[in-house]
N, C-alpha and C positions, 0 to 999 in steps of 0.2 A: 305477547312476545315471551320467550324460554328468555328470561335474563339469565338463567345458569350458562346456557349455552351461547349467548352474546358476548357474557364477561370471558367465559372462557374461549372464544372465536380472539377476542380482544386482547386477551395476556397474551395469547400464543402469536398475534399481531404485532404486540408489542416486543415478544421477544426474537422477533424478525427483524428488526432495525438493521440496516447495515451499516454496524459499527464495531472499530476491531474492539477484542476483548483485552481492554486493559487494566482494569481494576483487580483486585485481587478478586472479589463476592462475584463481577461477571466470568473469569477463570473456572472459578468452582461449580458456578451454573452452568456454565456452557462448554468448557475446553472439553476436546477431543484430543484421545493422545494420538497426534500427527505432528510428522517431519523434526523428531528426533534425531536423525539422522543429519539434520540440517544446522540444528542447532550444536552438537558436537562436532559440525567442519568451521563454523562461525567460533567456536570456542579455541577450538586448535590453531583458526590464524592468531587471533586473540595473545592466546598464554604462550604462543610459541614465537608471536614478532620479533625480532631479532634485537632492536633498537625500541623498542617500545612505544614506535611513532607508526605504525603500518595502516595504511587505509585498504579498506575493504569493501566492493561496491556488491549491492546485494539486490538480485533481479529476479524479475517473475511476472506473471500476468498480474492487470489488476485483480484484486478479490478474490487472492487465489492463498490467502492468509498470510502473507508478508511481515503486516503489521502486529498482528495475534501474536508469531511467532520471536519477533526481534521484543516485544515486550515480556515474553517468557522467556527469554534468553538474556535479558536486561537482571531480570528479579533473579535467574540461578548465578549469575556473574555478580550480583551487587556487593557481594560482602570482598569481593577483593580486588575489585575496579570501584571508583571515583564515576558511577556511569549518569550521564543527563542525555534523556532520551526525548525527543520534540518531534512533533509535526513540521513541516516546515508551512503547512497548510493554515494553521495555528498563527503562524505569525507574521506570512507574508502573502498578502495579497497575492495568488498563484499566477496571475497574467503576469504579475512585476520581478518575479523571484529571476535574480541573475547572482553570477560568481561572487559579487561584493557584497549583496543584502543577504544573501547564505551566510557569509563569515562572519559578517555585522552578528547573525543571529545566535551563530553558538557564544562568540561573545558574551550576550546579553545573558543567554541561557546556559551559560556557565556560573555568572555572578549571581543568578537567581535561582540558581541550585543551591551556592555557596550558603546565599543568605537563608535559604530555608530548608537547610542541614547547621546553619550556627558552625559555620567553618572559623575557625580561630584565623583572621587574617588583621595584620595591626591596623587598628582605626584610622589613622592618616593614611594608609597605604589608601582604606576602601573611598574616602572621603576623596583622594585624586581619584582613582577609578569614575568613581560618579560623576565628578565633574567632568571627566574626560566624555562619558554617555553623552551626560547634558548637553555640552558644548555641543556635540555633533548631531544632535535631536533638537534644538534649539528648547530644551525643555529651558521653565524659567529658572534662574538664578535662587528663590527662594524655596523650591521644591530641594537642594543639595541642605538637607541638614542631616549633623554628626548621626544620631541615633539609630540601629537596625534596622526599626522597623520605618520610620521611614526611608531609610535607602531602597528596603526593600519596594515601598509602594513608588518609588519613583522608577525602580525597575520596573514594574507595572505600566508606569506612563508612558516608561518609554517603549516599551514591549507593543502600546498600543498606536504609537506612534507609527512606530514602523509598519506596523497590520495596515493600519488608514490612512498614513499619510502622504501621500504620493510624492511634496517637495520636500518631503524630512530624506528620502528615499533616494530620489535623484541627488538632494547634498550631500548625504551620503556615499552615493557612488562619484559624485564628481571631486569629491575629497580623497577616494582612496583609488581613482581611478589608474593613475601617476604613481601612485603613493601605497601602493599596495603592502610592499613591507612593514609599513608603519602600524596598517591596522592585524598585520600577523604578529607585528610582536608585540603589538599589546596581547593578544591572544593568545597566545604562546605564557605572559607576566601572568594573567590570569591562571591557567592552568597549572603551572609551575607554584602559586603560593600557595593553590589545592591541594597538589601533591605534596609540597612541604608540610602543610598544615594537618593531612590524613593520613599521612603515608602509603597513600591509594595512587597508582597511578589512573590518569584520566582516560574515559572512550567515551565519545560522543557517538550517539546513533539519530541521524538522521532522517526521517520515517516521511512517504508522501511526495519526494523527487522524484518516485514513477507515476506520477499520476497528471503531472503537468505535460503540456504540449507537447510531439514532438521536435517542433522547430526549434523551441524555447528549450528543451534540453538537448538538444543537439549543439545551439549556442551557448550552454553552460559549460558540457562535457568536450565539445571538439575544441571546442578555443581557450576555457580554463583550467582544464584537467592539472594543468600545474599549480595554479593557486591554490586550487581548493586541496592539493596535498598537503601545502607547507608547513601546517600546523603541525608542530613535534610531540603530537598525543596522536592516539588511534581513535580514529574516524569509520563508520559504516553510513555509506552513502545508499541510497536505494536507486533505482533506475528502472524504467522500462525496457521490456524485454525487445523489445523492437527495435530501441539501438543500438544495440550488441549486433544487430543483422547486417548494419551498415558497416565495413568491414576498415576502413580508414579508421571510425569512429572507436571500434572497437580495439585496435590495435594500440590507440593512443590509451585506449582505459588500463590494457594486459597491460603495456611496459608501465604507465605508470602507477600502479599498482602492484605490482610486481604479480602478475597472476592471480591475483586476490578477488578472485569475481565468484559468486558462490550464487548458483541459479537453482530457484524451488520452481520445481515443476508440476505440471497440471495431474492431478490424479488421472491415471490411464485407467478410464472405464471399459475400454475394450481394447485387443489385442492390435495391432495394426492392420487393418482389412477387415478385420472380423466384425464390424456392424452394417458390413455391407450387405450382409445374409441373414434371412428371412430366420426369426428364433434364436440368434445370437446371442450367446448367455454373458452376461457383463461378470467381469474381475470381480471373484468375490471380495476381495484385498481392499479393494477401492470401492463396493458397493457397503461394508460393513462403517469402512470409515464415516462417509458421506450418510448411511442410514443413522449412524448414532447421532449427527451432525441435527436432522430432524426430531430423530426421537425426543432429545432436550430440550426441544423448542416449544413443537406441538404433541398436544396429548395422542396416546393413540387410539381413544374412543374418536378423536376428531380427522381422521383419517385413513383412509384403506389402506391397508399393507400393500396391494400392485400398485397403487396411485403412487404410495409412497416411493416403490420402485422406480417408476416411470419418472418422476419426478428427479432424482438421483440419475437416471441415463441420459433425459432432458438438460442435464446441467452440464456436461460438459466433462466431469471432473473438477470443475470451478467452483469453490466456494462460495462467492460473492452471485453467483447464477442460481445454484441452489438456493440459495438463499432469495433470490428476486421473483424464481416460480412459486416457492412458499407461499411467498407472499402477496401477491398478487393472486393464487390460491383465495387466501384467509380473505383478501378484500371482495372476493366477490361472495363468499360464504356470509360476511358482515351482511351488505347489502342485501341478499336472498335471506336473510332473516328479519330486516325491520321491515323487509316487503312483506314475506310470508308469515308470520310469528307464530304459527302453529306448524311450518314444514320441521321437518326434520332433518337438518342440515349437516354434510358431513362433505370433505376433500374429498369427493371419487374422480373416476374418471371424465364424467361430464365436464366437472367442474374444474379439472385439470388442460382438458383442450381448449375450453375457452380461456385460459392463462395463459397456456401459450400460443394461441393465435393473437391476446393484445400483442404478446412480448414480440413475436415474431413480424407482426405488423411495424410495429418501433422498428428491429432490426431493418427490413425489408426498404422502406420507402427512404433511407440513406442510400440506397445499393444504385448508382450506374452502370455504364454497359461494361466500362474498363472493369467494374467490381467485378461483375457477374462472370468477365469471363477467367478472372483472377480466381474466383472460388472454386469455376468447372476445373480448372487444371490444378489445385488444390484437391477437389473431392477426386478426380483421376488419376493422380500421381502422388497423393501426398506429399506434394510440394511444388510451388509456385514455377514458373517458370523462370524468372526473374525474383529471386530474394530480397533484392537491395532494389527492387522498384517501390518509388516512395507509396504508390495506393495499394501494395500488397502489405508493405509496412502500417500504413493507415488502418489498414481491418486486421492486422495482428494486435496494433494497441485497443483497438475498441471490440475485440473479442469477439469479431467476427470467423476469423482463422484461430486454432487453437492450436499450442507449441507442445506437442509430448517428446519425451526422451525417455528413449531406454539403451541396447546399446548402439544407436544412433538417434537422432534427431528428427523428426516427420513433423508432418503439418495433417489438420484436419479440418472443416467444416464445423463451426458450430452447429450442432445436433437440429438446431430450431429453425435454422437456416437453408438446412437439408429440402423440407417441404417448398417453401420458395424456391428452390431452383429447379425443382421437378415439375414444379407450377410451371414455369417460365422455359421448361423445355431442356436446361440446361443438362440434365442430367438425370439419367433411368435408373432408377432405385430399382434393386432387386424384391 
């Protein structure tokens, strides 16, 4: 076996993971400069809120870099925002997350920001804080002791409380259910000592709200959208892009928000219509961005420049796609070398169709008849016949449909999905 060429099948595997880039060292490795543009409209509601309490919900497909971007945008804002920036994946059990254990959470992840920036807040003040956690976590009575750092590690206990514990959760919510004011102005006490203490005002950014159910955010956002405003610091919620379609749902977001909805859009690989024709040359704009996106990854002795193309047209414009043919790519490269150990192994086109016929197999065997004929008048119209019917919403969250804008709005066929339905009749590719 070539271990040269295993280990290096194996880095460029590794640096396929799909995870956003938050650290500063994966930044440097990996960021591509994209959606600039995004991050100066997210600034401008920011520095220009009127009251300095503005929430701002921030949408997009999943994997389409959301998360990459609100972390870049967190680090150029931090010297003069107060900024704690969280999963909400991180810390709450995604089936359980509702309007109470959300507020519960920046709570938490305010005072454990505090405590690990050494925010100057007076010691009896933080010693009721804790206790006040405690109480509502049932954490014990000897975990609340005076000193930092363990306040700190009992934020920790309780952080994990709430991750796993499903009756800390419900008392929780049955505590502030009535009672909801009580736990905003604790929220509110917190914040407010921050700001006195730094002289920073505070934004929480929220990361990972579009990635939970629709139902379960449709019951977050249609029926809480007011609580989860109240907090008198600026808030960036994330959301999927599917519930902005439902048009009730979205109205209640605009008023309360006040227009604050700021949507990243899917790299537009091709022109509208234009890859319905045989030799259709894709967006260089969008082909440069998404090739550097690979170049970083994988070496380019370890894969063909058309492959690599293809690969980039295959994805959608999505990140998180790009990123999934990669790799799936590399795993079968892996495998064809501890088989072979004397082949010469390399991402071509071979080895790119059979990627995407697993990936499209996956796609494919969710698809019903409602799907299919939802997609035919999707791939014929660029757009649904019905918007706001919930299985066309359905295969917009799971990236079966893809949302481009330019200066209007269209729908498209995931690229992979195209071959399935010309399989099945659905539709005659040119």
């Amino acid at each position: 076996m070539s271990q040269d060429l295993l280990n290096s099948f194996q880095e460029a595997y590794s640096n396929l993971e799909l995870f956003p880039l938050m650290e500063r060292n994966e930044m440097e490795r990996f960021r591509v400069e994209y959606g600039d543009d995004l991050i100066a409209d997210l600034n401008q509601l920011v520095e220009d809120s009127p009251n300095g309490d503005g929430k701002i919900v921030f949408t997009g497909h999943r994997g389409c870099g959301k998360s990459t971007l609100l972390a870049e945008f967190s680090r150029q804002i931090q010297d003069k925002y107060f900024v704690v920036l969280f999963s909400i994946a991180d810390k709450i059990e995604m089936s359980a997350v509702n309007h109470i254990n959300i507020l519960f959470a920046i709570a938490v992840n305010l005072m454990t920001e505090a405590e690990a920036r050494r925010v100057d807040i007076p010691q009896s003040t933080k010693e009721a804080l804790y206790k006040w956690f405690a109480t509502r976590t049932r954490t014990e009575e000897s975990n609340l002791q005076a000193e930092v750092s363990i306040g700190f590690d009992l934020l920790k206990l309780i952080s994990s409380k709430l991750k796993a514990d499903a009756s800390v959760r419900d008392e929780i919510k049955q505590e502030f259910e009535r009672k909801l004011s009580d736990l905003v102005a604790r929220i509110n006490e917190i914040a407010a000592l921050i700001q006195a203490a730094t002289k920073q005002n505070v934004l929480v950014i929220i990361d990972d709200l579009d990635k939970l159910d629709l139902g379960r955010v449709n019951e977050i956002y249609r029926d809480n959208i007011k609580a989860l405003c109240q907090p008198n610091f600026q808030i960036i919620y994330t959301i999927p892009i599917a519930v902005l379609r439902e048009t009730f749902i979205s109205t209640i977001i605009a008023t309360e928000t006040n227009d604050q909805v700021v949507a990243m859009p899917v790299l537009k690989i091709f022109d509208k219509g234009k890859n319905r024709f045989l030799n259709a040359q894709p967006r260089p704009e969008a082909t440069k961005i998404l090739g550097e996106v690979l170049q970083k990854r994988i070496p380019s002795e370890l894969i063909a420049a058309e492959t690599a193309e293809k690969i980039v047209i295959y994805s959608g414009g999505v990140l998180r796609e790009l990123i999934r043919i990669s790799k799936e790519c590399c795993r079968i490269c892996l495998r064809t070398i501890r088989r072979n150990p004397s082949a010469k192994v390399i991402i071509d086109d071979k080895i790119f169709l059979q990627a995407i016929n697993k990936i499209r197999n996956d796609f494919s065997i969710r698809l019903g008849k409602t799907d299919i004929d939802i997609l035919q008048s999707v791939y014929e119209q660029f757009m649904p016949n019905d918007p706001k019917q919930p299985e066309f919403l359905d295969l917009l969250h799971g990236l079966y449909v893809l949302e481009y804008r330019t200066d209007e709005t269209w729908y498209d066929v995931h690229p992979i999905i195209i071959e399935s339905l010309r399989r099945q009749g659905a539709i005659n590719v040119k």
